[in-house]
C-alpha positions in Angstrom: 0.0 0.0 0.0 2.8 2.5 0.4 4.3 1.7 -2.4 1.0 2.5 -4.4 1.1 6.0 -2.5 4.5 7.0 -3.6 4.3 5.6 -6.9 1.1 8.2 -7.1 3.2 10.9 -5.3 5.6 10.8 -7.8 2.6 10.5 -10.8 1.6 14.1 -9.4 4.7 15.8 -9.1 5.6 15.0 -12.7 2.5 16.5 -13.6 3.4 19.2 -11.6 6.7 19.7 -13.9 4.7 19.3 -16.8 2.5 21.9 -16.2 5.3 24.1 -15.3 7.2 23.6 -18.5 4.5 24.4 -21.1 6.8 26.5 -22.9 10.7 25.2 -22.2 13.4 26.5 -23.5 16.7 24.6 -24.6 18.0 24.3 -20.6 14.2 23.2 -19.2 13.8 20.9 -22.6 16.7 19.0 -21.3 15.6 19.0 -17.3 12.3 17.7 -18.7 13.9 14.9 -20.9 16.3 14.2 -17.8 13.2 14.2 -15.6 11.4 11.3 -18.3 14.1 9.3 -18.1 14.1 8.7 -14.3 10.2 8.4 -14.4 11.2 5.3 -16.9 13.9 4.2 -14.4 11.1 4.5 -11.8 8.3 2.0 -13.9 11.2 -0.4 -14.0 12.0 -0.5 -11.1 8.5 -0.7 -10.0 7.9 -3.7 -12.7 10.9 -5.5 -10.8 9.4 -4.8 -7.3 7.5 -7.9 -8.0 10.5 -10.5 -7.7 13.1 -8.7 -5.7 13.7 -6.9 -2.5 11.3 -4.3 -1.9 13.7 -2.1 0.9 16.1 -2.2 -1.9 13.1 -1.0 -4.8 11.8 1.6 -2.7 15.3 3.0 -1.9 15.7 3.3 -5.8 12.4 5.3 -6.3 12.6 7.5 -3.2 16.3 8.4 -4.7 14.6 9.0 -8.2 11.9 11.0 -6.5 14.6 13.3 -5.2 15.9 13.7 -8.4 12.5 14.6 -10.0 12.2 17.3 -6.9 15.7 18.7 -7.5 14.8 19.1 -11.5 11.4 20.7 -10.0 13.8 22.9 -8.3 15.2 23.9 -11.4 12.4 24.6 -13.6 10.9 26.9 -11.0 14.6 28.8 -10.9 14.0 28.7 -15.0 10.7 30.0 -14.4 12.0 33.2 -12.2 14.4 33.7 -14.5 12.2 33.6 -17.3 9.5 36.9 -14.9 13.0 38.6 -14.5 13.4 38.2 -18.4 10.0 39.4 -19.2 10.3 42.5 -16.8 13.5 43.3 -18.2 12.0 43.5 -21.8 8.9 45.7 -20.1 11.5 47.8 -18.6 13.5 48.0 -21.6 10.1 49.0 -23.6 9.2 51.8 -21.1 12.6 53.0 -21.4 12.0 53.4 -25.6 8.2 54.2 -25.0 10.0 57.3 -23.4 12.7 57.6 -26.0 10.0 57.9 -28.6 8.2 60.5 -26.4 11.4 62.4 -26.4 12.1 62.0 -30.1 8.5 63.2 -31.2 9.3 66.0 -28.6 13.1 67.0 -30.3 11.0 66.3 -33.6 8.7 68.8 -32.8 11.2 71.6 -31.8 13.1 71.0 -34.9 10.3 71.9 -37.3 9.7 74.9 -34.8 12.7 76.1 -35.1 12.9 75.6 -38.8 9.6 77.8 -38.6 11.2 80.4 -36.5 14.2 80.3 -39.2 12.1 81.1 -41.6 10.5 84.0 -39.8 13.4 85.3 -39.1 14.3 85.5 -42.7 11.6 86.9 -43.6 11.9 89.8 -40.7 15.3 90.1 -41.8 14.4 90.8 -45.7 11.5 93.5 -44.3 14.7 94.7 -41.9 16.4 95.1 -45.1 14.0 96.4 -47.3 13.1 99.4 -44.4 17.3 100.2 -44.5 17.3 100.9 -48.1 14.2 103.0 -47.9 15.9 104.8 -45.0 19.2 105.0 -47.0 17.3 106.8 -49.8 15.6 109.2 -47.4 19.5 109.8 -45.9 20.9 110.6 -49.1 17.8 112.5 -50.1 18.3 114.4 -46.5 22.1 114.9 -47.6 21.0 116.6 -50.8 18.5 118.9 -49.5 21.1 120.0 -46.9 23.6 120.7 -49.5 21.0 122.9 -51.2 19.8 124.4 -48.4 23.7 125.6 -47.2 24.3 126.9 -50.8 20.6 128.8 -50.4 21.8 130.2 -46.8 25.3 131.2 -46.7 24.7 134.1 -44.9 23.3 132.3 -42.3 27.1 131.9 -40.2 25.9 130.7 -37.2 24.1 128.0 -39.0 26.7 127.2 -41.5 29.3 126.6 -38.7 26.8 123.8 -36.8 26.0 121.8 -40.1 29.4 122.2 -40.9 30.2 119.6 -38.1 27.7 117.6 -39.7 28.4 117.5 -42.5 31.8 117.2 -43.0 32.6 114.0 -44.7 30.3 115.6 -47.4 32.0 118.8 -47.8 35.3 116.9 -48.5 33.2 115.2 -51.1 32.3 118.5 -52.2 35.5 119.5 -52.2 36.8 116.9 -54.0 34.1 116.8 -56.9 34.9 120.6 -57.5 38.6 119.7 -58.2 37.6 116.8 -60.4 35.2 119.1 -62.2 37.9 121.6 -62.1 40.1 119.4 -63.7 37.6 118.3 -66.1 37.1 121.6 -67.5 40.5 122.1 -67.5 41.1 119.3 -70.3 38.3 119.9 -72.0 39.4 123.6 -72.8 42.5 122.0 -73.7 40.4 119.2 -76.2 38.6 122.3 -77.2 41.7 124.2 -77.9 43.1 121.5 -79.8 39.8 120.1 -82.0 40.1 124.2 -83.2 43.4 123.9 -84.1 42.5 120.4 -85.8 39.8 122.2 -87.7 41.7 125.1 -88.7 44.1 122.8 -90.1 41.4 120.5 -91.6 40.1 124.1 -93.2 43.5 124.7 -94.3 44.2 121.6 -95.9 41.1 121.9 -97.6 41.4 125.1 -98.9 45.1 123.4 -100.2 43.7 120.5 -101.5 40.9 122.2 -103.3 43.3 124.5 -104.9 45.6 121.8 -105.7 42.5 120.2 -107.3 41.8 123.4 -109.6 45.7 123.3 -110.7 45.3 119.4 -111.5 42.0 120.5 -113.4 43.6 123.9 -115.1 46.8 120.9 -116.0 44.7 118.6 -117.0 43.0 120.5 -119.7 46.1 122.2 -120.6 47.6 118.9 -121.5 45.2 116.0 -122.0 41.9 117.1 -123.5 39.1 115.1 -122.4 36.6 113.5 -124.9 32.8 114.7 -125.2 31.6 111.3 -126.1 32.5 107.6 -126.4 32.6 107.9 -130.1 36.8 107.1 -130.1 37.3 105.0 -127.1 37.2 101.4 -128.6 37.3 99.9 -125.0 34.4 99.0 -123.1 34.8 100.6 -119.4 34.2 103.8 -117.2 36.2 106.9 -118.5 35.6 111.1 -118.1 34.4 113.1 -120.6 34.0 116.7 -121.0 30.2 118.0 -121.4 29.6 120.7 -123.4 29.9 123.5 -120.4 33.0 122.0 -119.5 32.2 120.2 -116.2 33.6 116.7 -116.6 31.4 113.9 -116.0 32.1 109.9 -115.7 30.2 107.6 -118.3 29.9 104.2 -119.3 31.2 103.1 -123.0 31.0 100.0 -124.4 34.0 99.9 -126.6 31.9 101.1 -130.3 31.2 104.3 -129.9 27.8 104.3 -127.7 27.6 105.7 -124.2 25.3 103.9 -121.8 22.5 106.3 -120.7 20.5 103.7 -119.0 21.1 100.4 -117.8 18.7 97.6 -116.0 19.0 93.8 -115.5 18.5 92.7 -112.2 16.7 94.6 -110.3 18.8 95.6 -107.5 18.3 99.7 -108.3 15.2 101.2 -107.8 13.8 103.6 -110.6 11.0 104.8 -108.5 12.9 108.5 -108.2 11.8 112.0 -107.5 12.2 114.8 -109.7 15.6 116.2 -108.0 17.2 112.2 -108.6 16.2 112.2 -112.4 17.6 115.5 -113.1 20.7 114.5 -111.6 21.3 111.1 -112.1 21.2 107.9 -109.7 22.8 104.7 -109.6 26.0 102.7 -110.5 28.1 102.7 -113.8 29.1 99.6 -113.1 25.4 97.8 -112.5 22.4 99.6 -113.0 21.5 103.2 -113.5 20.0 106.7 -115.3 22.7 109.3 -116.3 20.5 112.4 -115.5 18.1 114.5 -117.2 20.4 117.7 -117.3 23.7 115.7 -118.7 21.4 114.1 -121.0 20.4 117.6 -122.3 23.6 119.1 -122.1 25.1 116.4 -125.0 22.0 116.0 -127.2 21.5 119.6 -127.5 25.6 120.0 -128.4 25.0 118.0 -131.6 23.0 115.7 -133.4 23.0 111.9 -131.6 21.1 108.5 -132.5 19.5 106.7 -129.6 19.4 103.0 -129.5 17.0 100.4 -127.2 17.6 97.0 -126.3 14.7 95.2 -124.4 14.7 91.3 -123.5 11.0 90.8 -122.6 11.2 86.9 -123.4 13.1 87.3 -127.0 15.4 90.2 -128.3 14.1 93.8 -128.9 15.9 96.6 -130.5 15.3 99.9 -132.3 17.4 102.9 -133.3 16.5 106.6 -133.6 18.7 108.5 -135.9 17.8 112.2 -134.0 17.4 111.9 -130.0 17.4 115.4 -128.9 15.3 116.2 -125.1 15.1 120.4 -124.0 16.0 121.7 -120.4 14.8 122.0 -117.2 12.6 125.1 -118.1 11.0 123.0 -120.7 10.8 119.9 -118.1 12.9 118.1 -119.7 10.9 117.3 -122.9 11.1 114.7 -125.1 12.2 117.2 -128.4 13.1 114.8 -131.0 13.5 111.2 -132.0 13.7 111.0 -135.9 13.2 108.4 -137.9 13.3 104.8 -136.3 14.7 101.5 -137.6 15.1 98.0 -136.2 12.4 95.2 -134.8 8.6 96.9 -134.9 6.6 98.5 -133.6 7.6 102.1 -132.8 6.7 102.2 -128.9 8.5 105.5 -128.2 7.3 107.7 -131.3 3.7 108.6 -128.4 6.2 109.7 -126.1 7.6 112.7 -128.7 6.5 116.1 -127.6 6.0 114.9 -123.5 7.0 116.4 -120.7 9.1 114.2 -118.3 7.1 113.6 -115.2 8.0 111.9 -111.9 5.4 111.0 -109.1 5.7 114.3 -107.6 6.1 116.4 -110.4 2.7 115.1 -112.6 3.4 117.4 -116.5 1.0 114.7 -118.0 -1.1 117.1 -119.8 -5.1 116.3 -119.6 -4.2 113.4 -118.0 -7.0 111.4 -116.2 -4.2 109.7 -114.0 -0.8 110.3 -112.7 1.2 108.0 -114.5 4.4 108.1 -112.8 2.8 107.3 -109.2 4.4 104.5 -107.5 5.8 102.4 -108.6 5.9 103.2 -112.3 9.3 105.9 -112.2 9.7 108.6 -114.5 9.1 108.9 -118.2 7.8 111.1 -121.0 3.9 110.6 -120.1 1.2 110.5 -123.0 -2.7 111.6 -121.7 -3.0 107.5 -121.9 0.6 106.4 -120.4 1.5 105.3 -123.5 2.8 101.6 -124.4 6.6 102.2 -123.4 8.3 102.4 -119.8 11.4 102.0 -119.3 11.2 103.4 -116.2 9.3 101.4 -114.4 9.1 99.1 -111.4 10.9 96.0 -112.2 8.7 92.8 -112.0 6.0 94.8 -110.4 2.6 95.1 -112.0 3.2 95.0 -115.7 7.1 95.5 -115.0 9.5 97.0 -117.4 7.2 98.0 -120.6 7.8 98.1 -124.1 4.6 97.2 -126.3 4.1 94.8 -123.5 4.9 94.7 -119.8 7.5 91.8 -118.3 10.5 93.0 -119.9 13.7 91.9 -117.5 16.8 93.6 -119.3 17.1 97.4 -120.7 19.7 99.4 -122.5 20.0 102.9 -123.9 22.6 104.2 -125.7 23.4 107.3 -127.6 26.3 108.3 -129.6 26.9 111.6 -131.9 26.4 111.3 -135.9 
């Protein structure tokens, strides 16, 4: 019967053990295994109680029974170890619960300081922008001082306290004066010296133009120049001498003519007042209109033949054996052309009788419209226009006209019979 009370004994303190190691760790795993295997040692020795000496079995599970109570002991140490464990780790998550409290806290400053930055800025740029505005009203103060001392010199007593004052700007004063001074200074010398340039440049010129007058006086003395291009067998640029013995430059083209008009590309516009046409305009060497005076100066010396080239898609040409226009006083009309010869029709024989006109000097007698407005150019007008326009704008409108507008080259020449 005692047996069967310590065997049960021993049952419940096992499941004593059990129930303390629900969860073991590596250490209690192997107090629990340690703990099986005496409980094994126990059923033998309790299966072998039968047949042998029972003092001597019970001995042997009492001894086993102490070594279940010791590994009792030990899980229950485990056990305490394992509440110190657990409220170290609650400790240890107070401690960051707190840390994160202080964190959010820092956290919080930061971004308030960061605000406070930014105020701070922002009163500093308003600090700033008040300091310029004062700065202007200082030097504005500073001006109306200095005006107010030159206004009030006779004001002593005055003069001497804002003299304290305002030293630093009396020296400035002071120092501009002797700048300006000195400024003056060289520019009277620059002054004196640009006179003496231009009295040279005067004399020189005076030189130079006398020089010029010699040359001329040589000139003729020695080398006569032609009046036409009727012996110069070279095409080219050369002097001539018109008829009141001013020398003009002309183009020749190596036969006798003299080129009195000249277009082909376009680049010169003939759209001229009255003042241009009388004079003359362009480039000898590209395009250009000799002038209505030089042109009345030589056909009114002696008798010359004009001749026309046109290219308005195929060759046009004509020559007139008697080309003669008046003077100014009789605007420039067209006298004469004689007879013609060369490629019909006759495009120039409505123009005979006409006054030149120009689009602001309109001689078109009974006209119903100004003919020369832009961009047409000047020309001896008929009442109608006429069919011929040598004049006119090129590739604009009808263009260039000669029985027909479109024309893209022009050439007149004259040369004396």
């Amino acid at each position: 019967m005692e047996m069967r009370i310590q065997i049960f004994i021993v049952f419940l303190t096992i499941v004593d053990i059990s129930t303390v190691c629900s969860q073991p760790t590596e250490s209690e795993f192997s107090s629990t295994t340690n703990a099986l295997s005496v409980l094994s040692n126990l059923e033998y020795q309790l299966a072998q109680c039968r047949g042998e000496n029972k003092t001597q079995t019970i001995s042997t599970i009492l001894r086993g029974i102490q070594k279940l109570q010791t590994h009792s002991e030990n899980n229950n140490n485990i056990e305490i170890k394992l509440k110190q464990k657990d409220e170290i780790i609650v400790c240890h998550e107070d401690q960051l619960v707190d840390k994160s409290n202080l964190l959010d806290i820092q956290v919080y400053k930061t971004s308030k300081a960061k605000q406070d930055i930014f105020d701070y800025k922002a009163q500093i740029k308003s600090l700033q922008s008040t300091i310029l505005s004062q700065n202007t009203i200082i030097n504005k103060t500073k001006v109306e001082i200095i005006e107010w001392k030159s206004k009030n010199q006779n004001k002593n007593g005055d003069i001497q306290n804002e003299k304290k004052e305002t030293e630093l700007t009396q020296d400035e004063l002071s120092n501009c004066e002797k700048r300006c001074i000195n400024r003056s200074n060289q520019l009277n010398e620059s002054l004196q010296q640009l006179k003496h340039c231009i009295n040279l440049k005067d004399t020189f010129k005076k030189d130079l133009q006398i020089k010029e007058l010699d040359l001329k006086e040589c000139q003729k003395q020695t080398i006569p120049l032609p009046t036409s291009c009727l012996n110069i067998t070279r095409q080219g640029i050369f002097e001539i001498e018109l008829p009141n013995g001013d020398p003009l430059k002309v183009k020749c083209d190596g036969i006798g003519w003299m080129v009195i008009q000249r277009r082909f590309e376009g680049q010169e516009d003939f759209n001229k007042n009255w003042e241009e046409y009388r004079n003359g305009f362009g480039d000898l060497r590209g395009e250009f209109f000799i002038g209505l005076e030089n042109l009345h100066l030589i056909t009114s010396s002696t008798k010359h033949e004009l001749y026309i080239y046109v290219f308005n898609r195929g060759v046009s040409y004509g020559t007139y054996d008697n080309f003669r226009i008046g003077n100014e006083d009789s605007l420039y009309e067209l006298e004469s052309i004689g007879n013609f010869t060369g490629i019909e029709p006759n495009n120039l024989e409505a123009n005979v009788k006409q006054k030149f006109s120009t689009y602001d000097r309109n001689n078109i007698p009974n006209a119903y419209q100004h003919c020369a407005e832009h961009p047409m150019g000047g020309w001896w007008y008929p009442a109608n226009c006429g069919e011929s326009n040598l004049n006119a704008a090129y590739r604009y409108g009808k263009g260039i006209i000669w029985h027909s507008g479109g024309a893209t080259s022009t050439e007149m020449k004259i040369r004396p019979l």
